[in-house]
C-alpha positions, 0 to 999 in steps of 0.5 A, a space after each residue: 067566134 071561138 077563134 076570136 075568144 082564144 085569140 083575146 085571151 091568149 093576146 091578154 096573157 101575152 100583154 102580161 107576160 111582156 109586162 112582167 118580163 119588162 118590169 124584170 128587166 127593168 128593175 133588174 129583180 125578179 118577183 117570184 109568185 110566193 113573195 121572194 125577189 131574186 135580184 141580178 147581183 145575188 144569182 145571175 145565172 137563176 136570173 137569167 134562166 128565169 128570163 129565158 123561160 119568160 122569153 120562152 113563154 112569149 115565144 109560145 103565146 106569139 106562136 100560138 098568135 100567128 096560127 091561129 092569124 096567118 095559118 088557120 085561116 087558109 087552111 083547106 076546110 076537109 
């Protein structure tokens, strides 16, 4: 039962993390949690780095996915 509690949650971050990073691709602006918006044209290499770090953090949350899928369960109880 713990396993399947982590898993939702962390597959319920990763929904809003994908959203989030899609919706700033989209409108190619970012919206910064305390009310600014960094836009492409104004600095694109903070726009950018900001985009690899939310790429960075799906990767973490997809990882964390497929231990606790694939790896977890086929290992040896000791």
């Amino acid at each position: 039962m713990p396993v399947t509690s982590i898993l939702l949650a962390v597959l319920i971050a990763f929904a809003l993390m994908a959203f989030r990073l899609f919706n700033s691709l989209r409108t190619m602006q970012i919206h910064l949690g305390f009310g600014a918006v960094l836009p492409r044209y104004e600095s694109p290499q903070l726009f950018w780095l900001a985009i690899a770090l939310q790429c960075l953090g799906l990767g973490t949350l997809f990882a964390i996915v497929y231990v606790v899928c694939f790896v977890a369960p086929n290992q040896p109880m000791s």
